[in-house]
C-alpha positions in Angstrom: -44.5 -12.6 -42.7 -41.3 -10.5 -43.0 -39.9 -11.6 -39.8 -40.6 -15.3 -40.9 -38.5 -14.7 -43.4 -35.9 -13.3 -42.1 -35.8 -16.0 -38.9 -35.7 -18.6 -41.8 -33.4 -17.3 -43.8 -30.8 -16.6 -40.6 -31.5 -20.2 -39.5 -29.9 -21.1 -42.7 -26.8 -18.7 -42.1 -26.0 -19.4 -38.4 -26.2 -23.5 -39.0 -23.8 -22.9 -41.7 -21.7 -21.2 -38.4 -22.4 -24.0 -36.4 -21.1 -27.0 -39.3 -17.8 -25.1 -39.7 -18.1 -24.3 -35.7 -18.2 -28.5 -35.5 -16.7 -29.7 -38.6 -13.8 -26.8 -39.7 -12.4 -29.5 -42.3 -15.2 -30.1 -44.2 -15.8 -26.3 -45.4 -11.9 -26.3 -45.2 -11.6 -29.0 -47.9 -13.9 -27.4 -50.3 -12.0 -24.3 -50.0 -8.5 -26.1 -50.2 -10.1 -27.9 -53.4 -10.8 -24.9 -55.4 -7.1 -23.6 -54.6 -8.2 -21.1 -51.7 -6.7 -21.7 -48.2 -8.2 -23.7 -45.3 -8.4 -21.5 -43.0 -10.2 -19.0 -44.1 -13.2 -21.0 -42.7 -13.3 -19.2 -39.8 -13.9 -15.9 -41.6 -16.8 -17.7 -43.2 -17.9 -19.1 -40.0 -17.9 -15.2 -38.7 -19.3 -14.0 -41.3 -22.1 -16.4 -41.2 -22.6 -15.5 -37.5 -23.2 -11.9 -38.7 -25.5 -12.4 -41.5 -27.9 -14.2 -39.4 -27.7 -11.8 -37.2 -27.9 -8.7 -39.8 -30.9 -10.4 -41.1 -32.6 -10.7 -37.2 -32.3 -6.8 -36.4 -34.6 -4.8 -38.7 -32.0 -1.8 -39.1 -29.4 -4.0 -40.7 -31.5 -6.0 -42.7 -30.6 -4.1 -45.9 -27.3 -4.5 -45.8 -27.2 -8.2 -44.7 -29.6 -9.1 -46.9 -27.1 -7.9 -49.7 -23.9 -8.9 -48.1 -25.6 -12.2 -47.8 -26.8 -12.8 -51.3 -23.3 -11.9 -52.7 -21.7 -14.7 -50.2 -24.5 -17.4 -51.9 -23.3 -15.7 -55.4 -19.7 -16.5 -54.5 -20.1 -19.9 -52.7 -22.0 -20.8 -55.1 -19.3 -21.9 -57.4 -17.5 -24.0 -54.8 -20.6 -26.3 -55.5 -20.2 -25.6 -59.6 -19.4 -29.5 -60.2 -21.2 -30.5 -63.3 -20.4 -34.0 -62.5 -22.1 -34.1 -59.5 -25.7 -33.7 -59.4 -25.9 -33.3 -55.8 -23.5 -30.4 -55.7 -25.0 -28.9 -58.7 -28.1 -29.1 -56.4 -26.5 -26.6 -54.1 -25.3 -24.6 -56.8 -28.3 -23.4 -57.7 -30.4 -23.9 -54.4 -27.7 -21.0 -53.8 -28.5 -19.0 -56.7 -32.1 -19.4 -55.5 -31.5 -18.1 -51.7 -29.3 -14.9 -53.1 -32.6 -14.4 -55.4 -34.5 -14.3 -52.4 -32.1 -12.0 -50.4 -31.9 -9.7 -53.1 -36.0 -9.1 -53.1 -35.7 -8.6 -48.8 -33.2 -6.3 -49.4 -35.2 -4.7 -52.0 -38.2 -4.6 -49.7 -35.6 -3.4 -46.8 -34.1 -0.1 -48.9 -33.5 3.0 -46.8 -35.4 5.7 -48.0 
């Protein structure tokens, strides 16, 4: 059931690479709106790449797993729009994900 989760939870990570892969300005907009610069979507789309990827090999699920629940943390509040029930949605579907990470990580600890 572990690997499940993990395959799951990377899906989630690598088509987050593949929407700024295929649409840069989208992710690029919600960064320029929060006054951080466009282009660092292509960080985020590598570092998407490599959480999924952490999360895949069982050595590096540890520190993925964290790494990835402090990236939900953080982009989190680009979806922090109380106006917006949609992105509010995200906001804490987000909260809910680094939840999740944070118990694989848990169960993941190096001895």
């Amino acid at each position: 059931m572990d690997l499940v989760g993990r395959i799951l939870l990377a899906a989630l990570f690598l088509t987050g690479a593949i929407q700024k892969a295929l649409a840069p300005q989208v992710a690029a907009g919600l960064l320029t709106g929060v006054g951080a610069p466009g282009w660092l979507v292509w960080p985020a789309l590598a570092l998407n790449l490599a959480l999924a990827l952490g999360l895949l090999v069982p050595r590096t699920v540890w520190p993925a797993a964290l790494a990835a629940a402090l990236y939900c943390a953080v982009t989190s509040l680009f979806h922090f729009q109380p106006q917006d029930g949609w992105q509010m949605s995200i906001f804490v579907k987000n909260w809910a994900i680094a939840g999740g990470l944070v118990a694989m990580a848990a169960a993941h600890k190096p001895a």
